[in-house]
MARZA-114303 format. One record per residue: residue in one letter; x, y, z of N, C-alpha, C in turn. Coordinates in steps of 0.1 Angstrom, whole numbers. Layout:
% residues N
LUMGU  type     nu     nv     nw    cau    cav    caw     cu     cv     cw
LUMGU     A      X      Y      Z      X      Y      Z      X      Y      Z
...
END
This chain:
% residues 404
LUMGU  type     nu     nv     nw    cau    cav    caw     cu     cv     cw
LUMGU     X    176    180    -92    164    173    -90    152    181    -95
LUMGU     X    142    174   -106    132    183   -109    121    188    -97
LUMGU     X    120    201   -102    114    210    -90     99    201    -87
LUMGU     X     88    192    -93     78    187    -89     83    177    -83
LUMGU     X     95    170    -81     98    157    -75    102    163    -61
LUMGU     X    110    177    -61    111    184    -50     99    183    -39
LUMGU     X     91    187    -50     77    191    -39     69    181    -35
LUMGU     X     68    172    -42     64    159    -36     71    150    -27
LUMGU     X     86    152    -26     91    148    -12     86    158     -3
LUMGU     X     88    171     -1     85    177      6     70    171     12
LUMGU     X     59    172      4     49    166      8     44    159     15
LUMGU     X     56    146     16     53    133     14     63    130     32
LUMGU     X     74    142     34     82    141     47     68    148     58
LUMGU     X     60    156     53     55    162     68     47    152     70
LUMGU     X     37    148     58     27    142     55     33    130     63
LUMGU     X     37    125     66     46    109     70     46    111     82
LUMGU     X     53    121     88     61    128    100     45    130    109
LUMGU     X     37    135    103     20    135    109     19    126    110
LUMGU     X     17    113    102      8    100    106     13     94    114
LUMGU     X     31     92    114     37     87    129     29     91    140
LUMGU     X     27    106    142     21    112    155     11    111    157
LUMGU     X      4    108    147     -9    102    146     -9     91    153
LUMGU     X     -3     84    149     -1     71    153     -2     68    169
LUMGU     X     14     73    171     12     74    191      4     84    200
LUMGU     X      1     90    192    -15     98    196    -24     90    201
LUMGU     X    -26     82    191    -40     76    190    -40     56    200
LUMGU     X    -23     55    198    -22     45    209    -22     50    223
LUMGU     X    -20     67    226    -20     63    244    -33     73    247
LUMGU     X    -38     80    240    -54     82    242    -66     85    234
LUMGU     X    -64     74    222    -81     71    219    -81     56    218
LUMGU     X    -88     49    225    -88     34    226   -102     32    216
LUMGU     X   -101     27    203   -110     23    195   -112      8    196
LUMGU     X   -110      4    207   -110    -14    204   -123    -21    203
LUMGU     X   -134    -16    198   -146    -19    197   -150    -15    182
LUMGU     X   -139    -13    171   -141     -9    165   -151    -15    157
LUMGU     X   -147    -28    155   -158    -35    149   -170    -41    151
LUMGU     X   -171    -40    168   -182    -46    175   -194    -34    178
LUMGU     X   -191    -23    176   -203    -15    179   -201     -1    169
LUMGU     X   -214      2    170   -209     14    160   -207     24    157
LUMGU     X   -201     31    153   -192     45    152   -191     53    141
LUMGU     X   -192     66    144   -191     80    135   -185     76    122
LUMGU     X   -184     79    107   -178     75    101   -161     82    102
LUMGU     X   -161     95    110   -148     97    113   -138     90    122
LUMGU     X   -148     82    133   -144     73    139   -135     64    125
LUMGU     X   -139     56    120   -138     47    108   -121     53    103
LUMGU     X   -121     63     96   -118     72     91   -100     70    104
LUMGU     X   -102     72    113    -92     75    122    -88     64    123
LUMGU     X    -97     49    128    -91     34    129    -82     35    117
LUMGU     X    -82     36    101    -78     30     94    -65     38     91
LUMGU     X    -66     51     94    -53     55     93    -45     57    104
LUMGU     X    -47     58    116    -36     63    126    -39     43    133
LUMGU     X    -26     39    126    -28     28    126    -11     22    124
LUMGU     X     -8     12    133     11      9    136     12      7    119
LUMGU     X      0      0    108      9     -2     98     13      4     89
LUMGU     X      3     18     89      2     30     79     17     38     84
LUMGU     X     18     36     97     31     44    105     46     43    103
LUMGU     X     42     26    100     54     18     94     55     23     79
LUMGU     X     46     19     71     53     22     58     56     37     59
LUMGU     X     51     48     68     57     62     70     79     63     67
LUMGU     X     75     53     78     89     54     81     98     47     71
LUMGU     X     94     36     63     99     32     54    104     40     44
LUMGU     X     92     50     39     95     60     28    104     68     34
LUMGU     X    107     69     43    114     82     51    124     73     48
LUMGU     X    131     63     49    147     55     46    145     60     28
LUMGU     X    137     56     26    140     54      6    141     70      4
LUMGU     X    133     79      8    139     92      3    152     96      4
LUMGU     X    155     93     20    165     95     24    177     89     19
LUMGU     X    175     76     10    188     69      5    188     76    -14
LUMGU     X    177     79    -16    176     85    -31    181     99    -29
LUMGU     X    181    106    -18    184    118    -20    204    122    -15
LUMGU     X    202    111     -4    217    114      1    227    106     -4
LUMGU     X    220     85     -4    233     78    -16    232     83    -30
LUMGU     X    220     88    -32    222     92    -45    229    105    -49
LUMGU     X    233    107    -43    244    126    -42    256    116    -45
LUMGU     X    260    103    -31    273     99    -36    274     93    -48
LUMGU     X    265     87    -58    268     78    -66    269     88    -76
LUMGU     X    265    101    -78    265    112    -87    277    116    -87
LUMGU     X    281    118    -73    296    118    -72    308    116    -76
LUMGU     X    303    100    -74    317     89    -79    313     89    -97
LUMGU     X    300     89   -104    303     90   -116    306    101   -122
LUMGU     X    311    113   -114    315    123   -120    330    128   -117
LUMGU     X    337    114   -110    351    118   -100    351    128    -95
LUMGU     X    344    133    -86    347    144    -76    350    139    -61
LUMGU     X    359    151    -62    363    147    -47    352    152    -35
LUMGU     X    344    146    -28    330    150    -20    330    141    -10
LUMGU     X    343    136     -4    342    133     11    338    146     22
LUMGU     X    344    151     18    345    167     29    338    172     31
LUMGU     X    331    180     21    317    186     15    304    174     22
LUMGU     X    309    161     17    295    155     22    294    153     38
LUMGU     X    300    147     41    302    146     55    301    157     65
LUMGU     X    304    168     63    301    184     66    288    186     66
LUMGU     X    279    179     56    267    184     51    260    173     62
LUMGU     X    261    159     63    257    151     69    254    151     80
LUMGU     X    271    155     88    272    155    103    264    163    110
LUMGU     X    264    179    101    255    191    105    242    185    106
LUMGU     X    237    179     96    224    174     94    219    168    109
LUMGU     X    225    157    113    226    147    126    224    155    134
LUMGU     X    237    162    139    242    163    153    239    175    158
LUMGU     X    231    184    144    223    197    149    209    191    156
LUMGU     X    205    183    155    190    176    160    193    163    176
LUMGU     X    198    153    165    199    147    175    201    147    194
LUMGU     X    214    156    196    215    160    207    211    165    214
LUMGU     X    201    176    207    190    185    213    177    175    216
LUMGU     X    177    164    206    165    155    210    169    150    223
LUMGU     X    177    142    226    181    136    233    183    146    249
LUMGU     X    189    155    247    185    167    258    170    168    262
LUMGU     X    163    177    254    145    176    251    144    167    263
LUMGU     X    146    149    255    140    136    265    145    134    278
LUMGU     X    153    140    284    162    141    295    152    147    305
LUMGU     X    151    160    299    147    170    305    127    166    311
LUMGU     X    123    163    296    106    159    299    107    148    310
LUMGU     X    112    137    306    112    128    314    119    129    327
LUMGU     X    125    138    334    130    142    343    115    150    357
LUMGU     X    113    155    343    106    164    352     89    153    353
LUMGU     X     87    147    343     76    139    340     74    129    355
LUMGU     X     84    119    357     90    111    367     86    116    379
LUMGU     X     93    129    383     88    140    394     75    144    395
LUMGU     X     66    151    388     57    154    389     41    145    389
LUMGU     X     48    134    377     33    125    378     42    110    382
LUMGU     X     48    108    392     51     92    397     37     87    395
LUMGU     X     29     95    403     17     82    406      8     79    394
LUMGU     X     10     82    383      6     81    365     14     65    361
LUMGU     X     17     61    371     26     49    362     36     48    351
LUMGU     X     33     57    343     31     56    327     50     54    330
LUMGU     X     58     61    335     75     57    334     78     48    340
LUMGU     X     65     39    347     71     24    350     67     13    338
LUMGU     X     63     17    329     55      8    320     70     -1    312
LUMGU     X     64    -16    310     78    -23    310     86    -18    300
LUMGU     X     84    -14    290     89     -9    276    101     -3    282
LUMGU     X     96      9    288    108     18    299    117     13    305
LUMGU     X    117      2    312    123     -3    321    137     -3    316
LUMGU     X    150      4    325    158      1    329    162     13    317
LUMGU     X    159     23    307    158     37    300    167     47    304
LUMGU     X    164     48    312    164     62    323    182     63    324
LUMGU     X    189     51    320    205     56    327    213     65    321
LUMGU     X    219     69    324    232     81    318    240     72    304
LUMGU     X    239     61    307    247     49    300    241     49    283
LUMGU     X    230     51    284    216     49    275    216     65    268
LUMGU     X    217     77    278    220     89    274    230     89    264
LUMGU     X    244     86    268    252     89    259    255     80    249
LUMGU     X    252     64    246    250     62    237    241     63    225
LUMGU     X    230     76    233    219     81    223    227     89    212
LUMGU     X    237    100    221    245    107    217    253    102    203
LUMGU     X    258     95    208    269     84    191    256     77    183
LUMGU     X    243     83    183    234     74    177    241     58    173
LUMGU     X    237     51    190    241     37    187    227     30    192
LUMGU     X    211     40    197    200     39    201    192     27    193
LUMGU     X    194     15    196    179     11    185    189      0    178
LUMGU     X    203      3    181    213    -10    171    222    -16    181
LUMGU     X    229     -8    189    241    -14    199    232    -16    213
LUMGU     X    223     -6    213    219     -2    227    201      1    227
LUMGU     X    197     -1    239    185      0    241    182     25    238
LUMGU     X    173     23    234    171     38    230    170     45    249
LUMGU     X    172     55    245    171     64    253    161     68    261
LUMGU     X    155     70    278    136     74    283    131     70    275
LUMGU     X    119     82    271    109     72    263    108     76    248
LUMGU     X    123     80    241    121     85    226    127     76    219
LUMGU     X    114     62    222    118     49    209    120     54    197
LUMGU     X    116     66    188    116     69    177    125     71    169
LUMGU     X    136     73    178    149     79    175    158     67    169
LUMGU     X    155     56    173    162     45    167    165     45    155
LUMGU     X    151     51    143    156     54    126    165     65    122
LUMGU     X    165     70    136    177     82    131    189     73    135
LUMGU     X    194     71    148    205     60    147    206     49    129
LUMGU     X    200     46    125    202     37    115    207     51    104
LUMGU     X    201     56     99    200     70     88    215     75     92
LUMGU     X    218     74    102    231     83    105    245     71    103
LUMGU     X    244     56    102    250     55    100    251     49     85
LUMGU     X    238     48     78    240     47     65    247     60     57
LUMGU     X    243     72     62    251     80     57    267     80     58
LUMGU     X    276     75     68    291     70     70    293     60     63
LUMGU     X    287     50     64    288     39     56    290     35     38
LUMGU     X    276     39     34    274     38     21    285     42     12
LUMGU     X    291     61     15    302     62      6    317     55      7
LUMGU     X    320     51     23    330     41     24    333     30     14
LUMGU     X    319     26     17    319      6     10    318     11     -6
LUMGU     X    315     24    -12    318     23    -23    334     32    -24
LUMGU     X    341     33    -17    348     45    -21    359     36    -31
LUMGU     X    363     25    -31    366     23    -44    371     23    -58
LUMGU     X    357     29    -61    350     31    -70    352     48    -79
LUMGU     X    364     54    -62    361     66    -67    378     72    -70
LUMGU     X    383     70    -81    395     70    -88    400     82    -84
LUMGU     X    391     96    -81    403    108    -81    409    104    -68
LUMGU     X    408     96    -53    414     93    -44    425     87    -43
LUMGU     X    436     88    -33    445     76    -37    443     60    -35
LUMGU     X    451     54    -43    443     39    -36    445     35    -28
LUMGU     X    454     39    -15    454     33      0    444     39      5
LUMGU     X    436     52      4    428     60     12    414     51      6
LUMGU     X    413     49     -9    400     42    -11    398     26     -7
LUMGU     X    411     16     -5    405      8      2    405      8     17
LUMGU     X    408     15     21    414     16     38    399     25     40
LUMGU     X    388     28     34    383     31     34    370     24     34
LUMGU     X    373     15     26    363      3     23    361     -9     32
LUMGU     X    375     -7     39    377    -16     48    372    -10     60
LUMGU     X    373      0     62    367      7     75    351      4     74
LUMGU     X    348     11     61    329      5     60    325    -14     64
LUMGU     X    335    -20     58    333    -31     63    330    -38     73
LUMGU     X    338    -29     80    342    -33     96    329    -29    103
LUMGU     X    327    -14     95    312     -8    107    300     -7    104
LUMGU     X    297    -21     94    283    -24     87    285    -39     93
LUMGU     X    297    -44     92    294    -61    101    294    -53    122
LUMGU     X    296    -46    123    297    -45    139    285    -38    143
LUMGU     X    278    -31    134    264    -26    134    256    -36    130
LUMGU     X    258    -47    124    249    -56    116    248    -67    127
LUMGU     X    260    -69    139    258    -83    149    249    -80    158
LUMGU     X    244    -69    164    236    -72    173    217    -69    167
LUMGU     X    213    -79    172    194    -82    164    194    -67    162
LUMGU     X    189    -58    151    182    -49    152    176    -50    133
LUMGU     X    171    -33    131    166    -33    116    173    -29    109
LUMGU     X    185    -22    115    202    -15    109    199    -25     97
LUMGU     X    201    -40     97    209    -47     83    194    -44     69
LUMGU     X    183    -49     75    171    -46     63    170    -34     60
LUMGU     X    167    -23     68    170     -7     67    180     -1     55
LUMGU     X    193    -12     52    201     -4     48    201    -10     30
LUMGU     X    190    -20     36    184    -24     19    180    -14     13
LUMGU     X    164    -12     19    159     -6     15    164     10     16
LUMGU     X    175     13     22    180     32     20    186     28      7
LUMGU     X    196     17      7    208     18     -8    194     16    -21
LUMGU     X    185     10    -19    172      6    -31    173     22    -32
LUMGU     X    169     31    -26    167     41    -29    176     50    -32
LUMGU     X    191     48    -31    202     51    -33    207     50    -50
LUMGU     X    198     35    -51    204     29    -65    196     35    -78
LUMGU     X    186     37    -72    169     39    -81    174     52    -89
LUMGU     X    183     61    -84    181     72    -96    192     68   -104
LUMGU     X    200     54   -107    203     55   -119    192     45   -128
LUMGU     X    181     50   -128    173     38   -131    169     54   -147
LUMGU     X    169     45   -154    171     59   -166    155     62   -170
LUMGU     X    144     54   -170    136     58   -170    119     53   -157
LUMGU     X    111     57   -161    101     55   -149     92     41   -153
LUMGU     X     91     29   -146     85     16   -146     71     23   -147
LUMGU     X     64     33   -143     50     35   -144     51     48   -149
LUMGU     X     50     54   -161     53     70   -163     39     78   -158
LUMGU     X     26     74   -155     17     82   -148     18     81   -141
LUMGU     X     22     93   -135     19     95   -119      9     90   -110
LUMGU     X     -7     95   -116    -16     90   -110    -15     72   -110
LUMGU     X    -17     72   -117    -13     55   -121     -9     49   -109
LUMGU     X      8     54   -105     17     48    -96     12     52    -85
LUMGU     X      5     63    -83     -2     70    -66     -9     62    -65
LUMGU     X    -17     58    -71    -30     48    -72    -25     34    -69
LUMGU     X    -16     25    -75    -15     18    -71     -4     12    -58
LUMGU     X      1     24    -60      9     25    -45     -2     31    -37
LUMGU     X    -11     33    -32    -27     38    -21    -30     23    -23
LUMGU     X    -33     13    -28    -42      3    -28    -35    -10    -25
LUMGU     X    -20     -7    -23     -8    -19    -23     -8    -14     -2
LUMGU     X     -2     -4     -3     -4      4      8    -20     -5     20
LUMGU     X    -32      4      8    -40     -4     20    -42    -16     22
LUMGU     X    -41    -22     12    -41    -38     17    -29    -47     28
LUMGU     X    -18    -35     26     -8    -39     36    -18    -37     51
LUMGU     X    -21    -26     50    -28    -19     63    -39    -28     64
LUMGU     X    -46    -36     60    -57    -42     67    -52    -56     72
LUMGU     X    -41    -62     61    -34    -78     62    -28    -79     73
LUMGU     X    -15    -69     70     -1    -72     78     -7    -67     90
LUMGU     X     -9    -77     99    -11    -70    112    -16    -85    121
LUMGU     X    -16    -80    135    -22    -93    146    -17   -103    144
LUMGU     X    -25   -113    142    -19   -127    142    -19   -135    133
LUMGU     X    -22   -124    122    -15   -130    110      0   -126    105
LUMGU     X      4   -118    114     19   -117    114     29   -124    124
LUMGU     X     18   -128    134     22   -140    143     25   -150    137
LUMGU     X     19   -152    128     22   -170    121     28   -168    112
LUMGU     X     31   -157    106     34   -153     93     48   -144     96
LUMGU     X     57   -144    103     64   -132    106     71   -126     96
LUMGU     X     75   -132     86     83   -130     72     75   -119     60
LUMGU     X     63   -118     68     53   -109     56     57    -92     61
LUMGU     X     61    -90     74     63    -73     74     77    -74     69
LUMGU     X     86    -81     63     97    -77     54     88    -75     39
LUMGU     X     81    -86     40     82    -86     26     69    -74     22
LUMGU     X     65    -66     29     57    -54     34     65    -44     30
LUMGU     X     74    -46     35     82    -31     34     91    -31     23
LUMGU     X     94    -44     15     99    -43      5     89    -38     -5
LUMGU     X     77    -45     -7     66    -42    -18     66    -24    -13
LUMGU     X     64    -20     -5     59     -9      0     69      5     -8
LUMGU     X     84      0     -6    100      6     -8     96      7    -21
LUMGU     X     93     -2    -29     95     -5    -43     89      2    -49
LUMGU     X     75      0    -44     63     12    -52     64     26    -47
LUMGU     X     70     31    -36     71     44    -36     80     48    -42
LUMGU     X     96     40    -46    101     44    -60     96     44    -73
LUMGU     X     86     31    -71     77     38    -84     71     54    -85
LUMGU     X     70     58    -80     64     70    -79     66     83    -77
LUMGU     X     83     79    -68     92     93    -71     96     86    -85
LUMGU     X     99     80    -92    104     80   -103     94     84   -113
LUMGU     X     83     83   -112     74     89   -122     68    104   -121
LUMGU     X     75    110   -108     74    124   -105     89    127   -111
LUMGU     X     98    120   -112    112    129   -112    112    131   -130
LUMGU     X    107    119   -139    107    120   -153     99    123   -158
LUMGU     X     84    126   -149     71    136   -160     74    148   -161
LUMGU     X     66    154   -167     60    164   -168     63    177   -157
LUMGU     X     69    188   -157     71    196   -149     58    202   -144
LUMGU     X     48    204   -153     38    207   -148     26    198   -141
LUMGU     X     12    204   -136      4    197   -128      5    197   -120
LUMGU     X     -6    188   -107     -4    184    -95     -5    196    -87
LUMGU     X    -13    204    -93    -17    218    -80    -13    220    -63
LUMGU     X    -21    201    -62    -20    203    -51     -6    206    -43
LUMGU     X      4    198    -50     19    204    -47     25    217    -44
LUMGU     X     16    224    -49     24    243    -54     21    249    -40
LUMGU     X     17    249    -32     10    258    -19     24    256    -10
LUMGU     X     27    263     -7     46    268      3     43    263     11
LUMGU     X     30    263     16     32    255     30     34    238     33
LUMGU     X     38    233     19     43    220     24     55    221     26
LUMGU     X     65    230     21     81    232     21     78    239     38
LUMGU     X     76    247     42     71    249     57     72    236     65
LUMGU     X     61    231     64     55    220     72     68    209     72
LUMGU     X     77    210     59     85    195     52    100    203     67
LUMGU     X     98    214     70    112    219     77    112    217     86
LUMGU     X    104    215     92    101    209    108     97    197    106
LUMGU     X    101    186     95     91    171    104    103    169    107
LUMGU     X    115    167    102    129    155    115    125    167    127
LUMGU     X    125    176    129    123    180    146    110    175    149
LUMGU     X    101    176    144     87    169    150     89    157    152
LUMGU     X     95    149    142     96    136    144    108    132    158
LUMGU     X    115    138    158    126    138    171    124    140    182
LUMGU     X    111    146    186    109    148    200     95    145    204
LUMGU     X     87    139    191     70    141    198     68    127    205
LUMGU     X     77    118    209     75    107    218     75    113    233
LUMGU     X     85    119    236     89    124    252     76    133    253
LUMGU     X     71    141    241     62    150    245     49    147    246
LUMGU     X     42    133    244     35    122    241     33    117    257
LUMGU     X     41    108    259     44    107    270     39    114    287
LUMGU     X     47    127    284     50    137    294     32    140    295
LUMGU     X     24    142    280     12    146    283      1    135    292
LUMGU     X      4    121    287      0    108    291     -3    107    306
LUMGU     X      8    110    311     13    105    324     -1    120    328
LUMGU     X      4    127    325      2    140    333    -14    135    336
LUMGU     X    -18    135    321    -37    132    323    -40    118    331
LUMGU     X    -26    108    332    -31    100    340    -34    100    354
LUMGU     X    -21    108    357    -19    114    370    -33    126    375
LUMGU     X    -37    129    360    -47    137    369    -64    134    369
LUMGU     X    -61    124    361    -78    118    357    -78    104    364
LUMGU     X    -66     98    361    -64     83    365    -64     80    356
LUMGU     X    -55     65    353    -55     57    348    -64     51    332
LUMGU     X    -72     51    339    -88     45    337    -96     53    323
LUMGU     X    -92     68    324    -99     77    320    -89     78    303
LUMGU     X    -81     75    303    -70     70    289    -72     60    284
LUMGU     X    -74     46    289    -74     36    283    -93     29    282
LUMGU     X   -102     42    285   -116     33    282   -117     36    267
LUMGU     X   -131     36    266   -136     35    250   -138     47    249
LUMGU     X   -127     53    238   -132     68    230   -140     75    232
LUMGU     X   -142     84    240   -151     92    243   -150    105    232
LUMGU     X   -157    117    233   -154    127    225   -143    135    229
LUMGU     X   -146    135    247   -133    138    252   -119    134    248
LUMGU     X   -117    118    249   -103    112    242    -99    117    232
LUMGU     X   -109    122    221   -107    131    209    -96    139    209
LUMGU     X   -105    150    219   -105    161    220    -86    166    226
LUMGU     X    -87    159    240    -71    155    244    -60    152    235
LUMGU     X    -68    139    225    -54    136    216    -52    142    207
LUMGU     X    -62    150    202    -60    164    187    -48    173    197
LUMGU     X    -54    179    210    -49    190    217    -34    187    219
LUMGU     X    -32    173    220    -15    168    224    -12    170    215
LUMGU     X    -15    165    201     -8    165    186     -3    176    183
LUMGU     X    -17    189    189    -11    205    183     -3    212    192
LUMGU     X      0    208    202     10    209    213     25    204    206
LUMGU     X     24    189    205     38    182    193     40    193    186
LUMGU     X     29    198    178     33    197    165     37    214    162
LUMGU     X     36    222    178     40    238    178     56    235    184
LUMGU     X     56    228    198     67    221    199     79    218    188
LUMGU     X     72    210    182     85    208    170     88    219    160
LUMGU     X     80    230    159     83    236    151     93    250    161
LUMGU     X     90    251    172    101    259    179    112    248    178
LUMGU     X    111    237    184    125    232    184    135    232    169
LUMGU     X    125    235    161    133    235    146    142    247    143
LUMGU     X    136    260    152    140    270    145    151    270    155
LUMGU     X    157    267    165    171    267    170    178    249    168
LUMGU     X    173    241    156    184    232    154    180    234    138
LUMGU     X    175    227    131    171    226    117    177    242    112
LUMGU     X    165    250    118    169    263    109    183    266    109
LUMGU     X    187    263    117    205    269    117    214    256    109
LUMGU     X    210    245    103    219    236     95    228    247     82
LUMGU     X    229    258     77    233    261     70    241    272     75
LUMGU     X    245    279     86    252    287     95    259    271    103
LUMGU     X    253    263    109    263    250    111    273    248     99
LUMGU     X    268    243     91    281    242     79    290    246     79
LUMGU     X    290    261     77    295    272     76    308    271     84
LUMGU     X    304    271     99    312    269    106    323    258    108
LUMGU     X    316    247    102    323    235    108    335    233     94
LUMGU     X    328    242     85    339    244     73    349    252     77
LUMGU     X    348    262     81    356    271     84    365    263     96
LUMGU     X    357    258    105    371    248    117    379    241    110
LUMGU     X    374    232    100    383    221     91    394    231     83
LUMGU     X    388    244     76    397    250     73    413    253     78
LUMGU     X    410    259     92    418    262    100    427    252    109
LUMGU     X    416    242    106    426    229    111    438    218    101
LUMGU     X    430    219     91    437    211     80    442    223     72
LUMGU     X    446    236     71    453    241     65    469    240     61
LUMGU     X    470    241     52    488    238     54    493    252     55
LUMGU     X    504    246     68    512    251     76    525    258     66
LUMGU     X    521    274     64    533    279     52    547    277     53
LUMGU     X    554    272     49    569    275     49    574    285     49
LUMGU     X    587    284     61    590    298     70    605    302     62
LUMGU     X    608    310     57    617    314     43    627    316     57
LUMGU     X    640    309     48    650    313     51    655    327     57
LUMGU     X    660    325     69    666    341     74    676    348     59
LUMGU     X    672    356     56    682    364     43    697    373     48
LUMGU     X    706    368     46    719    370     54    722    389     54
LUMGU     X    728    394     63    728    410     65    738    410     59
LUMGU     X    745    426     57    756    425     44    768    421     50
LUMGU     X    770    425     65    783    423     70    789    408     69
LUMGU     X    774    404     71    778    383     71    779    381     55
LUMGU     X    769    390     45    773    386     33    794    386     30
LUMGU     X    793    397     33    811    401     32    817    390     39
LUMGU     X    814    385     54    827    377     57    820    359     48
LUMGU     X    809    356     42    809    345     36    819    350     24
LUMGU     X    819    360     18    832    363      5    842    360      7
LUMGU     X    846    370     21    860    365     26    863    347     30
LUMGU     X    854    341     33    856    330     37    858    321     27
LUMGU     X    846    327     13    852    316     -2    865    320     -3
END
């Protein structure tokens, strides 16, 4: 992958990973709902239009399309090069998941344990969204990331649902093509296809965004055999993906999605499309430019957003309740004060130190994970040497003579 297309994902995961938390930041304590009726700082302005559910959404959108250009796109590189890379990938995958997830899912256990206890009278864990969260039942199918598709998500880390989807497009995708992939035998590549079959229709029956989700990851799966770039200026494609973008963000929203409910697909499709426009016109320009790219601290920032992103709900929350419990109610949900500010910056940099310790005992260690879980498969799928015949002593040699 060219090193500028590198760094503009990188960019593009923290940068994402922020405006999510922006996002529920700004829904449980700065209430701008006067936005248009009275008038306000131009950073006021400034904050309405981006920490905003729709700017949040196409976040997470791009987060599937990278994620299917970087990881289906490994398998289809794969299969047209016949390599055998079930092993290798899956190793690389599972480590990926189940180093984060389960620690998320602990994390939420834990805050919300203690949250529950400490601020009951905050309300905020009886709020209906919650209801009925809290079971052991809901715990462990967070665990099989089945959150968000089989089963209601876990306490209060709705977030986690795009990771359930992500984790099973990664099992999936190379199945339903395996095929396709000749160095295998052919009972193992359809028995294999048939298994994906099976667990893309049993993931796909109960309502969730698993079946559109898995559009837009394979779109981005498919996009790097696309041989050259639909917009070859970069700026060009930023530009008109920023202005496709904001027009989504002022339209798609309220009750014009009420009457219209068909337009946030067709949102996130325009949205998918043009941000492949634009990794594709970073992956085939020019190696150089783009300054703003070159500063290490987006590769920094890019290593901690799945842990930031994995746990800043519970930690959201936990703070909610707390200021409810200690201010009331009242004091969260009036009109923006400079205070509300001040609290919801202070929670975000709380998230956003949070995630970065929780990175360095799950993320950072993905590559000592590996490691290991190669060396288990090693030791477990090794073949078992053949044990050589006892070699006969001379006296038995002599009586086999005598006996011919």
């Amino acid at each position: 992958m060219p090193f500028i297309l590198s760094q503009f994902l990188e960019a593009s995961r923290w940068l994402g990973a922020l405006l999510v938390l922006a996002v529920h930041t700004s829904n449980l304590f700065i209430n701008i709902a006067d936005i248009m009726s009275a008038p306000h700082a131009p950073l006021a302005y400034a904050w309405w239009f981006y920490a905003a559910f729709e700017l949040g959404h196409q976040a997470v959108v791009a987060f599937f399309v990278m994620s299917g250009y970087l990881v289906g796109g490994a398998v289809l590189a794969h299969l047209r090069k016949n390599q055998d890379f079930l092993r290798e990938y899956f190793i690389h995958r599972i480590s990926r998941i189940y180093l984060v997830v389960p620690a998320a899912v602990t994390v939420t256990l834990v805050l919300d344990t203690l949250g529950r206890s400490m601020f009951a009278n905050s309300g905020v864990y009886d709020w209906p969204f919650f209801k009925g969260h809290f079971s052991m039942l809901l715990f462990f199918t967070s665990l099989l990331n089945l959150q968000g598709i089989a089963f209601d998500y876990f306490g209060t880390n709705g977030p986690l649902w795009s990771l359930a989807c992500e984790f099973w497009y990664y099992v999936t995708f190379p199945l339903l093509l395996l095929p396709f992939a000749r160095n295998y035998p052919l009972a193992m590549r359809w028995g294999g296809f048939a298994l994906g079959v099976a667990l893309v229709q049993a993931l796909s029956t109960p309502p969730s965004w698993f079946t559109f989700g898995f559009i837009l990851w394979a779109a981005g799966a498919f996009a790097t055999l696309i041989p050259r770039p639909p917009i070859q200026s970069r700026w060009r494609a930023l530009l008109l993906y920023a202005i496709v973008v904001a027009i989504i963000r002022l339209v798609v929203r309220g009750s014009i999605v009420q009457a219209h409910p068909w337009l946030m697909n067709a949102a996130d499709l325009v949205g998918a499309g043009l941000f492949l426009v634009v990794m594709l016109a970073f992956r085939y320009g020019p190696s150089e430019g783009f300054s703003l790219l070159r500063p290490k601290f987006h590769k920094t920032l890019a290593d901690f957003s799945f842990s930031l992103y994995s746990i800043h709900m519970p930690i959201l929350i936990f703070a909610r309740a707390a200021v409810s419990s200690l201010m009331g109610e009242d004091w969260a949900t009036q009109l923006a004060t400079p205070g509300n500010y001040a609290v919801g910056f202070s929670v975000m940099g709380i998230a956003i130190v949070s995630g970065y310790l929780f990175s360095r005992v799950t993320e950072a260690k993905t590559g000592a994970a590996r490691r290991k879980l190669r060396a288990l498969l090693d030791k477990w799928w090794a073949p078992t040497p053949p044990v050589p015949a006892p070699q006969p002593v001379p006296a038995q040699q002599a009586r086999q003579r005598i006996e011919a």
